[in-house]
Structures are given as structure tokens and as C-alpha cells.
Backbone as a ProteinNet text record, in pm:
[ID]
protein_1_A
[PRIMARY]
XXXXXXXXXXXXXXXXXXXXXXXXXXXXXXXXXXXXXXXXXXXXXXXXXXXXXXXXXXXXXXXXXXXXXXXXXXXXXXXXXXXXXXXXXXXXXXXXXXXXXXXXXXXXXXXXXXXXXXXXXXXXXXXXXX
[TERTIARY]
9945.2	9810.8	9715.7	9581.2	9489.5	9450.1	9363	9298.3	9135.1	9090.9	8931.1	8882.4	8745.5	8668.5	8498.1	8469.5	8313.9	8324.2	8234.2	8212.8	8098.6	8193.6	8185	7953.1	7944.8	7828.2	7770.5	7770.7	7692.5	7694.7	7842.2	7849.3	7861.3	7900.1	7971.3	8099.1	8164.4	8287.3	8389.9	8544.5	8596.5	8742.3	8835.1	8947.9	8922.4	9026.3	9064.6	9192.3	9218.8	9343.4	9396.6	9319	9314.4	9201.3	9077.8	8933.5	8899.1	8848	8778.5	8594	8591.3	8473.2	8491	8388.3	8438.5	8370.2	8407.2	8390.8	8240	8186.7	7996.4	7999.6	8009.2	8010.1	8072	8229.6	8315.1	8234.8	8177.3	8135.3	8027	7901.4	7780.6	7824.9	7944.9	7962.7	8016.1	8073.6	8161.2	8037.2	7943.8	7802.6	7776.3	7762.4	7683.6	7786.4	7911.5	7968.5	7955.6	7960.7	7919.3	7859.9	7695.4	7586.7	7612	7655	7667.3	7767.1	7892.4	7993.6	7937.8	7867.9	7763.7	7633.2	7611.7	7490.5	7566.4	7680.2	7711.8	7787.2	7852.2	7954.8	7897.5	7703.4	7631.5	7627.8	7661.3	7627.6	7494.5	7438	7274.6	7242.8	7356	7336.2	7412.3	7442.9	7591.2	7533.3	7369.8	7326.6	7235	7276.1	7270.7	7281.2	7160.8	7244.9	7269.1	7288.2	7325.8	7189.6	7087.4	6949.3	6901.7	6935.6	6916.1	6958.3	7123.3	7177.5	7144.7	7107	7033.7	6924.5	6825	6666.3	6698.3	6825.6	6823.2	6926.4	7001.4	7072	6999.8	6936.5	6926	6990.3	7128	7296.2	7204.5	7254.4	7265.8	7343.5	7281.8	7373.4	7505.9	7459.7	7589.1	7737.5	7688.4	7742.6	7794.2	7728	7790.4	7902.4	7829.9	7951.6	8108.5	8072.2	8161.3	8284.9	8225	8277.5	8358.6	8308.6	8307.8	8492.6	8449.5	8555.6	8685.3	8652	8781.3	8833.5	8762.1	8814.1	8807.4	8737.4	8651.4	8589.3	8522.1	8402.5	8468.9	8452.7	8513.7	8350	8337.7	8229.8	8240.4	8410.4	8376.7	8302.9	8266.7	8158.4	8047.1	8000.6	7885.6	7838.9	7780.5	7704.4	7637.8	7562.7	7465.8	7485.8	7592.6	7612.5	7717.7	7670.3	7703.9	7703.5	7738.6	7760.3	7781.9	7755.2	7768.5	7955.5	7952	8100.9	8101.2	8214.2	8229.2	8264.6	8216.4	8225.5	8077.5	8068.7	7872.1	7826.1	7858.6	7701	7645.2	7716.2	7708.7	7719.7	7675.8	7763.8	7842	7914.7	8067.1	8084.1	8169.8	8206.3	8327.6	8415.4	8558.5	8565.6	8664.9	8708.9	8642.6	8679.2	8582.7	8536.5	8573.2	8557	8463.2	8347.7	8326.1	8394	8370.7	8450.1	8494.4	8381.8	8393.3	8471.1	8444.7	8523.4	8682.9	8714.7	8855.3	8924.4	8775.5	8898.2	8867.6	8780.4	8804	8933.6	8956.3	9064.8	9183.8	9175.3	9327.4	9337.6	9219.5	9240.8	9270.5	9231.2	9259.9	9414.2	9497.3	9596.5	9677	9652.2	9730.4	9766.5	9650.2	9591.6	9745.3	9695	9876.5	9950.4	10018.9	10087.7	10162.8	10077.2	10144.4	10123.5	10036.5	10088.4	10174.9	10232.6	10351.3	10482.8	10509.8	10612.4	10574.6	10537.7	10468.6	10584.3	10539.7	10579.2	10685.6	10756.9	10907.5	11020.1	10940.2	10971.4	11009.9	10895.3	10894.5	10998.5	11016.6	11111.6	11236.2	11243	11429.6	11432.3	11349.1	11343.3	11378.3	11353.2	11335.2	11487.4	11452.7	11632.9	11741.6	11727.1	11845.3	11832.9	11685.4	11731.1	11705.7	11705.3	11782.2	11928.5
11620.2	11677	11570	11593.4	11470.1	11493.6	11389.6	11414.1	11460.4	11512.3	11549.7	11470.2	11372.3	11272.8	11319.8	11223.7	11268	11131.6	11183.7	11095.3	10995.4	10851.2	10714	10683.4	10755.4	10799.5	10879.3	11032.7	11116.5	11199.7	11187.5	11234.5	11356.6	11449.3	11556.8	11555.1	11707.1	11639.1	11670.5	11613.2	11627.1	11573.9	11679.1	11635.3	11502.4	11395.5	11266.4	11274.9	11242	11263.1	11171.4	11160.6	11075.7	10955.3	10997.8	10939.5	10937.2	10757.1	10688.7	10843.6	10856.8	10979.3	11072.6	11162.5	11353.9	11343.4	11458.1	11489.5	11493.9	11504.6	11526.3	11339.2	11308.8	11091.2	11057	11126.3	11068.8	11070.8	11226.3	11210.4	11142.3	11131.6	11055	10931.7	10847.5	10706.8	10700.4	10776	10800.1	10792.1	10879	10927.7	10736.9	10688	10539.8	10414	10420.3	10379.2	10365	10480.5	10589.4	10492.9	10455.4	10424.4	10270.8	10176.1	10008.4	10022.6	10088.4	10051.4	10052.3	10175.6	10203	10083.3	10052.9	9960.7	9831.9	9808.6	9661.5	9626.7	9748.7	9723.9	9719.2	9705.4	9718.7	9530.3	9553.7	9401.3	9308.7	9401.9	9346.6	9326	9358.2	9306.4	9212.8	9143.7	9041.8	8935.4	8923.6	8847.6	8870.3	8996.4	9023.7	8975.7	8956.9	8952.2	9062	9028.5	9146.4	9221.9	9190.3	9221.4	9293.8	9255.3	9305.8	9480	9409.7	9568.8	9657.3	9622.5	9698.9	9770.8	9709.4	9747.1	9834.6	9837.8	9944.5	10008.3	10041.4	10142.6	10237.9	10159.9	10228.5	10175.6	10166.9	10140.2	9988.3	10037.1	9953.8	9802.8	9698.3	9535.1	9586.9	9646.4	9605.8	9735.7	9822.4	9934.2	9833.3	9824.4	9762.7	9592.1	9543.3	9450.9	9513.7	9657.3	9690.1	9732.3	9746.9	9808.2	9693.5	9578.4	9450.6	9409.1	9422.1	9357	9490.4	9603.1	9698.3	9663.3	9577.7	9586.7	9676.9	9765.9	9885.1	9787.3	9696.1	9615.5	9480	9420.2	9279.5	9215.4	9087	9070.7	8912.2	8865.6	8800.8	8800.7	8675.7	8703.8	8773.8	8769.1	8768.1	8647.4	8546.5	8413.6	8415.6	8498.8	8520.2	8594.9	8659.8	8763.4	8678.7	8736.8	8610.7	8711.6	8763.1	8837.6	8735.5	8814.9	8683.1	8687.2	8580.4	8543	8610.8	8681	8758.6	8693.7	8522.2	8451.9	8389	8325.8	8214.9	8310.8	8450	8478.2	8391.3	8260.3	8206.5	8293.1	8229.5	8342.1	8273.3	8377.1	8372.9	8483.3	8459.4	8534.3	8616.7	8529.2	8602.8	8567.2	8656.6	8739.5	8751.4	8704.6	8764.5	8648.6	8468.9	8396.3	8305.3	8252.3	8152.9	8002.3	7885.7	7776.7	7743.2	7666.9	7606.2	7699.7	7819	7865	7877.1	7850.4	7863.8	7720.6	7614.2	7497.8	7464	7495.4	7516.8	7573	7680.6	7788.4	7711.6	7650.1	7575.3	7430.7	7365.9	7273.6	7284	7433.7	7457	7514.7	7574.1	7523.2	7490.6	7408.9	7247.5	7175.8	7167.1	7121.2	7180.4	7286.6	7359.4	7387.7	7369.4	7337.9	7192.2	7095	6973.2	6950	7025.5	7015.7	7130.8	7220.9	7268.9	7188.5	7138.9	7038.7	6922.5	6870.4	6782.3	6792.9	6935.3	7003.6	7044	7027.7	7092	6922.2	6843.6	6733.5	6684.5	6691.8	6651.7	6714.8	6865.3	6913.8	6867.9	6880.2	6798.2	6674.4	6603.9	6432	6455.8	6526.3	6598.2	6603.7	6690.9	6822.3	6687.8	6587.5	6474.2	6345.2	6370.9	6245.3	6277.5	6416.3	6483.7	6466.1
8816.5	8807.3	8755.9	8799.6	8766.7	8629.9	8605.1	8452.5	8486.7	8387.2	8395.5	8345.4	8426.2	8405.8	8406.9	8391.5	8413.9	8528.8	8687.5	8796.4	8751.7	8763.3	8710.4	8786.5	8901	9022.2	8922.8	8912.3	8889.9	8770.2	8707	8549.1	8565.5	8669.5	8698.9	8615	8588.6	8595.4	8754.4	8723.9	8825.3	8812.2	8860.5	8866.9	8911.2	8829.3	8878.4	8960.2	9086.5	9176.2	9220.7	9322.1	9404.4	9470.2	9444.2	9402.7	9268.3	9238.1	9130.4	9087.8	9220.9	9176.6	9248	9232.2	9268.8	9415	9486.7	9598.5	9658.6	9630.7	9635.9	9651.3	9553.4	9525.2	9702.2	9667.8	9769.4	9916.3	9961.5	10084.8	10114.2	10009.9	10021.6	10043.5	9984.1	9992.6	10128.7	10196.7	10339.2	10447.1	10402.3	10469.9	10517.7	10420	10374.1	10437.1	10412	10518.4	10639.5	10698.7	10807	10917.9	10805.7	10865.4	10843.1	10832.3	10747.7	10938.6	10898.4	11016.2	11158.7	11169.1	11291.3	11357	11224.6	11238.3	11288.7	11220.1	11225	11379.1	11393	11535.8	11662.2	11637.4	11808.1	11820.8	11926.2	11980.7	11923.2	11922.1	11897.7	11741.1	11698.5	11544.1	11501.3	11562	11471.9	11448.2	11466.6	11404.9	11263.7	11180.4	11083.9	10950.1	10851.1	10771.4	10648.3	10544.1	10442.9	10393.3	10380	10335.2	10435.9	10626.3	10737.9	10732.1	10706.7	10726.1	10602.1	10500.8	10363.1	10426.9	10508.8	10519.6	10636	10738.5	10865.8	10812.5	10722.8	10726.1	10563	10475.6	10365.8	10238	10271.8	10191.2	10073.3	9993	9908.9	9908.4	9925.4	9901.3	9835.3	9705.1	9620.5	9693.4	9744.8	9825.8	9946.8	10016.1	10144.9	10094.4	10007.2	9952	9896.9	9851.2	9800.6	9895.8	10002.6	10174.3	10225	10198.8	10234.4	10169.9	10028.9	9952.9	9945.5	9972.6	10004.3	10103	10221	10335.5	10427.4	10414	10532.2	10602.8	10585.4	10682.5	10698.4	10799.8	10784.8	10858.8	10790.6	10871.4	10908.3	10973.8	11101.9	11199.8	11275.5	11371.1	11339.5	11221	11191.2	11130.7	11181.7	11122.2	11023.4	11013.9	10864.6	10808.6	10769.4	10681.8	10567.7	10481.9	10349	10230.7	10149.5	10011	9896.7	9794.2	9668.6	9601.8	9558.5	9502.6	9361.7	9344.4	9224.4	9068.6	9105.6	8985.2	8950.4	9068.7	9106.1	9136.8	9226.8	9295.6	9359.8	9414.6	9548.2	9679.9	9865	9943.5	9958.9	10021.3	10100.2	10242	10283.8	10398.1	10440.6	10336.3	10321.4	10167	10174.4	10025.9	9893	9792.2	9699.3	9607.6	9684.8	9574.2	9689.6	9655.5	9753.9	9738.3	9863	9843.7	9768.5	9669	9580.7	9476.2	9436.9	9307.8	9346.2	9477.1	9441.2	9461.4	9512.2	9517.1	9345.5	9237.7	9140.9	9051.5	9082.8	9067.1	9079.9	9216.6	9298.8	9191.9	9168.6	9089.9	8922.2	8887.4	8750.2	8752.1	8848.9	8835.2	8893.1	8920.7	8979	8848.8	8778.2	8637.6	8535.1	8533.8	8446.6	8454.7	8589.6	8656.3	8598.5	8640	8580.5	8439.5	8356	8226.2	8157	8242.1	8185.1	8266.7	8388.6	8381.7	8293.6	8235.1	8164	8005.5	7960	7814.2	7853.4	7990.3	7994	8022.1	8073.5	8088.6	7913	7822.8	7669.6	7621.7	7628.8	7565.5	7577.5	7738.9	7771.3	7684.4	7656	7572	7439.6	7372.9	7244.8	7259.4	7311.8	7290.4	7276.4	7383.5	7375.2	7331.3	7273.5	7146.8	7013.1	7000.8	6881.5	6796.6
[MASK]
++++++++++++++++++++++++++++++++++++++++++++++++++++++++++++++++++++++++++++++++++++++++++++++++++++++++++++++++++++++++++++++++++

């Protein structure tokens, strides 16, 4: 059985089940979907970008990013459609980090990476000239 929340959206309450919010939240965000998926899949828009599909469907940036990063929306083959990175607030186009923050990421550990073989290398030295 779920727990009783107040909806994270509207401050209703609502069994927690199976949805983060209650049913009224759930279908309006479905509604809003709805209209982002519709808009985006006509030919004549794939040259869209994120501010584009904000001003013809209504949907909120941070809503339709959110569509974006669940993976409801993929927005290959779209050239200008760009969302911000969930670290810079740079764009990006795929997933949730842009370039640079993950060849950051990749280089921070790479980074501890070789300084924990580093401290496992020291230890074996230790241990046998103990």
C-alpha cells in the first residue's frame, strides 16, 4: 500500500503508488506531453528549437526538458534543439551532462583512479619492507 503525500505539483494530498504526484498532476503533465510529442514529430519542425517548442505548444522549458531527460522525447535530428546541462547550464543534446562536463567527470576519474593504484602500489612497498 502507498504512503499519503501531499502532490510535490499541487499540495493535494494523494496516495503515493505508483506516481511521484496525484492523478489530476499526472494527467495534466500527460496532456503537456501530449502536445511537446505532437509538435515535435511534424516534419516541419525539426528545425526547432527548445524556446520554439515552449512558445507553440505552451509546455514549459523546464517541463519539456524534463520529457527530454526521462526519455519520453529524444531529440535527435533536431539541429537546434539544445537543453541546459544539469551541472553548467551549458546546451547539450544528449543526456544530461554537456561535453565538456563529462570529459571533466572522465578526467576527474581517471585522476583517482591512478591515485588509488598509486596508494595500493605504496601499500604493497610498505607491507614488504616492513
Amino acid at each position: 500500500m502507498g504512503e499519503l503525500k501531499n502532490c510535490p505539483s499541487c499540495g493535494n494530498l494523494y496516495v503515493e503508488h505508483l506516481r511521484p504526484v496525484c492523478d489530476t498532476c499526472f494527467k495534466e503533465e500527460e496532456q503537456m506531453f501530449e502536445k511537446v510529442f505532437q509538435y515535435m514529430r511534424k516534419r516541419e519542425n525539426r528545425q526547432a528549437t527548445l524556446f520554439d517548442v515552449h512558445q507553440h505548444t505552451g509546455v514549459d522549458e523546464e517541463k519539456i526538458t524534463k520529457f527530454i531527460r526521462q526519455g519520453r522525447i529524444r531529440v535527435v535530428g533536431f539541429p537546434n534543439f539544445y537543453y541546459p546541462c544539469e551541472t553548467c547550464e551549458g546546451p547539450t543534446q544528449e543526456g544530461r551532462l554537456c561535453s565538456s562536463c563529462k570529459k571533466k567527470i572522465m578526467g576527474d576519474l581517471k585522476t583517482d583512479e591512478f591515485e588509488a593504484k598509486k596508494k595500493l602500489v605504496d601499500l604493497g612497498r610498505s607491507y614488504y619492507t616492513d
